[in-house]
N, C-alpha and C positions, 0 to 999 in steps of 0.2 A: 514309436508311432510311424508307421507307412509316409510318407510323401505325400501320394492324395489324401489321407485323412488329414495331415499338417494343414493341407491346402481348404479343406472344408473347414477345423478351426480356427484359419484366418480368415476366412469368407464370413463367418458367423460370427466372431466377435467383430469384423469390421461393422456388420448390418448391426447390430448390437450398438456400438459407439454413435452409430448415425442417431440412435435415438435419445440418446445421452445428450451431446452437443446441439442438437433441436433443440432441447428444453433449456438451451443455454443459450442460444441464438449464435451461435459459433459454426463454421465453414467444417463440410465432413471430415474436410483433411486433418484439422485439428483431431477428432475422432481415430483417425487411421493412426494420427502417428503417436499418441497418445495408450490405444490401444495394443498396437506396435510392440512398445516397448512394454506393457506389463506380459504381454505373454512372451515374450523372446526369453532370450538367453539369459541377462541381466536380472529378471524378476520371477515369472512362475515357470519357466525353462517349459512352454511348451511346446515352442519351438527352439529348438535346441542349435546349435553355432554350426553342424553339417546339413541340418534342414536348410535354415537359411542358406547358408552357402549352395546347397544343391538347388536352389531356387536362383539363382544367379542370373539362370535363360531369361526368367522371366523380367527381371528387375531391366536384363538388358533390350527386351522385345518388347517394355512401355515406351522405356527414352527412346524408341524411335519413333513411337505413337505420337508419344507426346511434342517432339517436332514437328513430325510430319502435320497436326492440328495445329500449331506456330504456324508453319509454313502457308499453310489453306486461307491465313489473314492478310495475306501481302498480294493483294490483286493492287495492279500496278494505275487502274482507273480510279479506285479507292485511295491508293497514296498521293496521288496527282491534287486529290480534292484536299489534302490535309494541309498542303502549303510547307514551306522553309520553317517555318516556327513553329510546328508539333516536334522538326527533325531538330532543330538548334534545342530545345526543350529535353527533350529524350537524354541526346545527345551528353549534353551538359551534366544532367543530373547522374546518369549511367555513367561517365566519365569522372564525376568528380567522388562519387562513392569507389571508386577504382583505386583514384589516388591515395586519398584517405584512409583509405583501411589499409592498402601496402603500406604506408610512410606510416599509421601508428602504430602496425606490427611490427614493424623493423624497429622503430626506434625502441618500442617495450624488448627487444630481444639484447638490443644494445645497452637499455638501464640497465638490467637483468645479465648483461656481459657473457648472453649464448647467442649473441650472432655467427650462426655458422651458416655454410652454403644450404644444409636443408632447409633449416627455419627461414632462410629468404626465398626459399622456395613453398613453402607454405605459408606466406604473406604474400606472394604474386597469386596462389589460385586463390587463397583467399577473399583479394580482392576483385578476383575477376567475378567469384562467386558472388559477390556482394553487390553486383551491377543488375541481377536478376530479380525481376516482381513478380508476382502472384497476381495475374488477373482475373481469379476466379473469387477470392476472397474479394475483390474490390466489387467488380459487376454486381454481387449477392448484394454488398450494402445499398448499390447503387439502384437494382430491380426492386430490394424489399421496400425500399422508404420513396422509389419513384422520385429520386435528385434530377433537378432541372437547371440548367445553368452554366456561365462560362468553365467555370470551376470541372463540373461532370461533360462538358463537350470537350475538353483538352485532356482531360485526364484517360476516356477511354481510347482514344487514337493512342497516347502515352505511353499507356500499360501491353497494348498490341505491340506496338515497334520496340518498347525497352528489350525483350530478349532476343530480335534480334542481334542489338546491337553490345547485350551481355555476351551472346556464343560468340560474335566476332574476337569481342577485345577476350573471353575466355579463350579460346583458341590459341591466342597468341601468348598470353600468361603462360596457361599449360605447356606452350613448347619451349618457350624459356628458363619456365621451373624444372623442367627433365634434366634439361642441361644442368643447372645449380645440384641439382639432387644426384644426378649421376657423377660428379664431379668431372666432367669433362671440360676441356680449353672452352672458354668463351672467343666465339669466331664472330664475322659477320653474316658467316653461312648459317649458325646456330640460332643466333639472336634474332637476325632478319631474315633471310632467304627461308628458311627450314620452315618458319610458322606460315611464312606466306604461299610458302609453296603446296603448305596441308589446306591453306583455305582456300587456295584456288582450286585444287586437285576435286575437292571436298566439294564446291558450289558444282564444277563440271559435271563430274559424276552425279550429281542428286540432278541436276539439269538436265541431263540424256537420260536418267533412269524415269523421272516425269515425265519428258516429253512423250518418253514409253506408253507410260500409262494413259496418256491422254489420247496416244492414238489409236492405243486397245480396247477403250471404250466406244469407241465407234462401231466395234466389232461383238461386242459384248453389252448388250442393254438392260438384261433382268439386274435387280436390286442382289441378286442374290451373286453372280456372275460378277457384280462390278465391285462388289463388297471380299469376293477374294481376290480381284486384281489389285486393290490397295493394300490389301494384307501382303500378299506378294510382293509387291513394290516395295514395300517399308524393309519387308523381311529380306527381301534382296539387298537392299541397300547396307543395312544392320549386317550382313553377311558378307559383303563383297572388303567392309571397314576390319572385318575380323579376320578376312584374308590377309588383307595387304598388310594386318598386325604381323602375321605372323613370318610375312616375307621381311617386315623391317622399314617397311613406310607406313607411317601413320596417317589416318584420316577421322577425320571426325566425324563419327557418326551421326551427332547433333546438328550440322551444320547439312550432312548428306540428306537426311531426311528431312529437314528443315524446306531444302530446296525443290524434295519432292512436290514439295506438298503448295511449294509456290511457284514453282513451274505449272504444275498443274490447273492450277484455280487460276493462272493466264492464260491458258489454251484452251483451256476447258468450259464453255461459257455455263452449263448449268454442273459446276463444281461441287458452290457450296452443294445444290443439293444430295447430289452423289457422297459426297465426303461425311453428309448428316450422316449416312448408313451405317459409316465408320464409326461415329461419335456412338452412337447406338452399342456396340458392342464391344466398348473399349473398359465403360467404369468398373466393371470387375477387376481386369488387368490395372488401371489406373488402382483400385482400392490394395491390390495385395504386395500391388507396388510403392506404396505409401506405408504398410504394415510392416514389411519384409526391411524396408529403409531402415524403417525405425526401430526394428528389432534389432540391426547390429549396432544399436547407440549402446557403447561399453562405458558404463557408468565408473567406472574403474579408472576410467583417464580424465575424470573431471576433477580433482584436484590439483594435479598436474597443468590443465590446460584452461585453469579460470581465470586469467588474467586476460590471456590472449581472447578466449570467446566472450569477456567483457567488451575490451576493446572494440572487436568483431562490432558488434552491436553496438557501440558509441558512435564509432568512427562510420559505419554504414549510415546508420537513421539519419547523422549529420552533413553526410554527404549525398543523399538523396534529397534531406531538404533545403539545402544552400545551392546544392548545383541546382536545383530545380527553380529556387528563389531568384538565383544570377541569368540563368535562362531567359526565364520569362522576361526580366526587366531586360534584356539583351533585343528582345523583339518585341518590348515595350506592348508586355500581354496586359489584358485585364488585373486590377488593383487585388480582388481576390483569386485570382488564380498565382498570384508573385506571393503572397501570403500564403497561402493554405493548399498549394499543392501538392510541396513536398511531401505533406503530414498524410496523405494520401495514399502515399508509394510506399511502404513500408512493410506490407504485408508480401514473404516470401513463402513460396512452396516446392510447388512439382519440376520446373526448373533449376533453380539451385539447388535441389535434394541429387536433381540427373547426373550438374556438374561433378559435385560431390562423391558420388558413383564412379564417375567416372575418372576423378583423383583416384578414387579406392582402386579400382584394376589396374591402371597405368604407374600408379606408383607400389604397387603389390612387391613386384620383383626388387625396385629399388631401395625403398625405404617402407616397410610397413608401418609402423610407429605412425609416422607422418601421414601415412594412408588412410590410418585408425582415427588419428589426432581429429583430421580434416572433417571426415564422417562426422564426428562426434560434435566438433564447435559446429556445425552447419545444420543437424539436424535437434542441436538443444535451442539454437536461434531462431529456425525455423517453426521450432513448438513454442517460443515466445513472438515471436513474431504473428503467428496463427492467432494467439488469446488474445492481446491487444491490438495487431493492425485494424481489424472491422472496425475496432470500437473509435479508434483514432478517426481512420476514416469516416466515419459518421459523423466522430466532432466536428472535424472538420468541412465538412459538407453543411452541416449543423451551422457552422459559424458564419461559410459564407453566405448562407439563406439560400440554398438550395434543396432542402429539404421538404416534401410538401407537406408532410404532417405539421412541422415544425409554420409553416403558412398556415395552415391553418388553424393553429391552435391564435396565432397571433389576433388573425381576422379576430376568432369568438371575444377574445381578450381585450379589442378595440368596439365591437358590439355589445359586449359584457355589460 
């Protein structure tokens, strides 16, 4: 089969899943990645292991999309209004699923007596991956059932600011984990200078490539005109991070585009609206990007790697809801938001699928095994996380009476 016909029966069975998962009340992406994988390599081979592969551009030309729309949420007038205690919240919760999933990966390598330099290296991105939410699954439960309440006013500022402060601490994982997996000396140039020097390189560059763009719109006003200068923007950025790959400095493309997209929506006073254009014509790339992911999940390495992607998913859900529980009492938040927000945050997607991604090219050359391994625990947790996070969330929201349905069923029950 041709490349564009691959490309048309991922288009189709995507639109196909959307209608499936409707009738489930399930998020598309559960759909895509779901669908994904029955037609990949692993199941009815109709996309075959060099389709995929040859698809690569694309899977790399969303993860900029996809920050770059991260990015577009960090207007600096908007974060001024959220106060210390959305960021000590975040903060906490994103930091303490970090810890947790490293320290229970490592130590299961240690029962298990294969602590070697890789595996502590795929327990650092691991747990970096494990720091990233899904805010698209959440906002769905939170517009379909119309949540009202402390609980739903902390939680969406939450779920905005958690990735970026998953790309940060991913950032620095990943440049730690290279070193373990390449087996080279542990420096303090390695460990600390090296990562810190990709995130500042990384914010610079996405900062002057924005500021670009925000002053090319002055010059450029049709919808059609300002819709390829962001395309451009992203694609530049995504391009200039595959340069410097190749000279031997790394940069994060995550973090570059990320910055586009939040530089820009500060300088830019009618942003959001301009950047809607972009939303407009992304869910395609976003759907075959979600498809293509989940076609390379090698079922093949799930025997091998069930322990570890148990744990994965113990150790994460645990530490999104204690770090989130310790937060809140930290800034002495509302009684149901220290209860029930953790149970909120649990739904992962299009960002930890990117990071994941992006272990898979950067540890290509090093260690593939570990490449594969990462793909594989990230994207079977991601499809468990899709089927039960809404519903969680719901509970939860459910519990702490924010629900309006769930109001009004009460009313008729007290008038009954």
């Amino acid at each position: 089969m041709s490349v564009i016909l691959s490309i048309v029966v991922a288009l189709v069975a995507g639109l196909l899943s959307t209608r499936l998962v409707k009738l489930l009340h399930l998020p598309n992406v559960t759909g895509y990645l779901v669908i994904g994988l029955i037609i990949g390599p692993s199941c009815l081979k109709l996309l075959t292991e060099e389709t995929v592969s040859a698809f690569s551009i694309i899977v790399t030309i969303a993860l900029g999309f996809i920050a770059f729309s991260i990015g577009g949420e960090f207007k600096i007038s908007s974060l001024k209004k959220l106060g210390k205690s959305i960021f000590t919240i975040t903060f906490a919760q994103s930091f303490a699923a970090l810890i947790l999933v490293d320290l229970s990966i490592i130590l299961v390598f240690l029962i298990l007596n294969k602590l070697t330099s890789i595996n502590v290296s795929m327990a650092l991105v691991l747990g970096a991956i494990a720091t990233a939410t899904a805010p698209a699954a959440t906002l769905m439960v939170i517009r379909q059932y119309k949540a009202r309440g402390p609980v739903t006013d902390t939680l969406l500022p939450v779920v905005a600011l958690d990735d970026a402060f998953g790309l940060m601490f991913f950032s620095i994982s990943f440049a730690i984990a290279k070193v373990f997996a390449a087996g080279e000396k542990l420096t303090f140039y390695n460990i600390l200078v090296a990562p810190l020097l990709e995130i500042i390189c990384s914010v610079l560059i996405g900062a002057i490539i924005g500021a670009i763009l925000a002053l090319c719109t002055k010059f450029f006003k049709s919808r059609a005109n300002r819709l390829c200068l962001m395309i451009t923007a992203v694609l530049l950025g995504v391009g200039l991070c595959e340069l410097f790959a190749g000279m031997g400095f790394n940069l994060s493309s995550l973090l570059v585009c990320m910055m586009i997209g939040a530089t820009f929506c500060n300088l830019k006073g009618d942003a959001i609206v301009i950047m809607d254009g972009c939303e407009r014509w992304t869910p395609p790339l976003f759907m075959l990007f979600f498809i293509l992911s989940s076609a390379e999940l090698d079922i093949s390495l799930l025997p091998s790697i069930g322990i570890v992607g148990i744990v994965y998913l113990i150790a994460r859900s645990a530490g999104k809801y204690f770090g989130a529980f310790f937060g809140a009492k930290i800034v002495h938040a509302d009684k149901n938001v220290t209860k029930y927000l953790g149970l909120a945050l649990l739904p992962q997607a299009g960002v930890a699928i990117g990071m994941a991604q992006m272990v898979s090219s950067g540890f290509a050359n090093i260690n593939a095994e570990l490449a594969r391994s990462v793909v594989t625990i990230v994207l079977c947790a991601t499809l468990i996380y899709e089927l039960i996070g809404p519903v969680i969330t719901k509970v939860a929201l459910t519990k702490a009476g924010e629900i309006e349905v769930v109001k009004k069923d009460k009313k008729q029950l007290v008038n009954g």
